[in-house]
C-alpha positions in Angstrom: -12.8 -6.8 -9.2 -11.1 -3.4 -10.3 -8.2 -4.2 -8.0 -7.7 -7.7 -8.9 -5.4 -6.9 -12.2 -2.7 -5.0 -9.8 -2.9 -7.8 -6.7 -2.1 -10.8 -9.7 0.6 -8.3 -10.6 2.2 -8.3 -7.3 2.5 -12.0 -7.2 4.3 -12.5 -11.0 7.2 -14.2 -10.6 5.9 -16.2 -7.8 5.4 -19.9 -8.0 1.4 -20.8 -6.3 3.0 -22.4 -3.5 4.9 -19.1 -2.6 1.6 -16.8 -3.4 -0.5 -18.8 -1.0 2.1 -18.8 1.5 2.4 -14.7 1.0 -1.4 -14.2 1.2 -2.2 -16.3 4.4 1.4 -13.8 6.2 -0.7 -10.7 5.2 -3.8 -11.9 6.0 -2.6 -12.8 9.5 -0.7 -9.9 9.9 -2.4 -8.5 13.9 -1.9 -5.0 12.2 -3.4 -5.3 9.2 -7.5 -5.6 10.3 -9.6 -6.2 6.9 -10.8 -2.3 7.3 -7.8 -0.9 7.3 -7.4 2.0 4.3 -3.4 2.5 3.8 -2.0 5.3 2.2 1.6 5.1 1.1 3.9 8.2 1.3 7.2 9.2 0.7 9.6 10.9 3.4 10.6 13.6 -0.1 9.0 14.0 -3.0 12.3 12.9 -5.0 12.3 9.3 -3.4 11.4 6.8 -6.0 9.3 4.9 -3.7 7.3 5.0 -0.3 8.8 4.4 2.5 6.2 4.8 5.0 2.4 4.0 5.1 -0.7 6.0 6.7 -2.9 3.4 7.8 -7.0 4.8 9.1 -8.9 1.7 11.2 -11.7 1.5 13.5 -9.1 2.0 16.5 -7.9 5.3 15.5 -4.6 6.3 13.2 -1.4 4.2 12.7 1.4 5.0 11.2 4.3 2.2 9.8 7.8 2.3 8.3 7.7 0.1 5.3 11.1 -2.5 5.2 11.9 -4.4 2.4 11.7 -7.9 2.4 12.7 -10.9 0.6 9.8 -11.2 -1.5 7.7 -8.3 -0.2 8.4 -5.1 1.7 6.9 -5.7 5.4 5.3 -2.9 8.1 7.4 -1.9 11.4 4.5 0.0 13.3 5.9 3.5 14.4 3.2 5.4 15.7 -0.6 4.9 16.6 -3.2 7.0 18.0 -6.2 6.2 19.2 -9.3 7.8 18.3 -10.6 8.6 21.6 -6.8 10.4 22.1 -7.4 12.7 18.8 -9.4 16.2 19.2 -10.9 18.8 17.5 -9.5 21.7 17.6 -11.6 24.8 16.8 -10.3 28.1 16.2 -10.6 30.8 18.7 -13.2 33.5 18.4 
């Protein structure tokens, strides 16, 4: 409920026809599984906005290039790695 305010924000402007049709594209979106926590960065510090996102799932760590879209910016995967491919690495003593 705390995060509905900012989703209703994303869609103003939007008639209902065209926020349905955005909500079933991201909830079908293969790369976006429902436990996905994203973390948006910025290449600098000084860019107004993020260009690429961090994304932590069940299958490891994934990183995407956000492009901007007609109506929404959409996710080019760059990167992933799986968890079974990440180590520890403890320092030497």
């Amino acid at each position: 409920m705390e995060h509905a305010p900012h989703m209703h924000r994303d869609n103003l402007g939007l008639t209902q026809a065209e926020a349905h049709a955005q909500y079933i594209r991201e909830a079908s979106q293969q790369e976006a599984p429902h436990n996905l926590h994203i973390y948006q960065l910025r290449y600098k510090k000084q860019d107004p906005s993020p260009q690429v996102a961090l994304a932590i799932c069940a299958k490891g760590v994934e990183i995407y290039e956000e492009e901007m879209g007609p109506i929404t910016p959409s996710r080019k995967l760059i990167s992933s790695f799986q968890w079974s491919n990440i180590g520890k690495n403890y320092p030497s003593r």
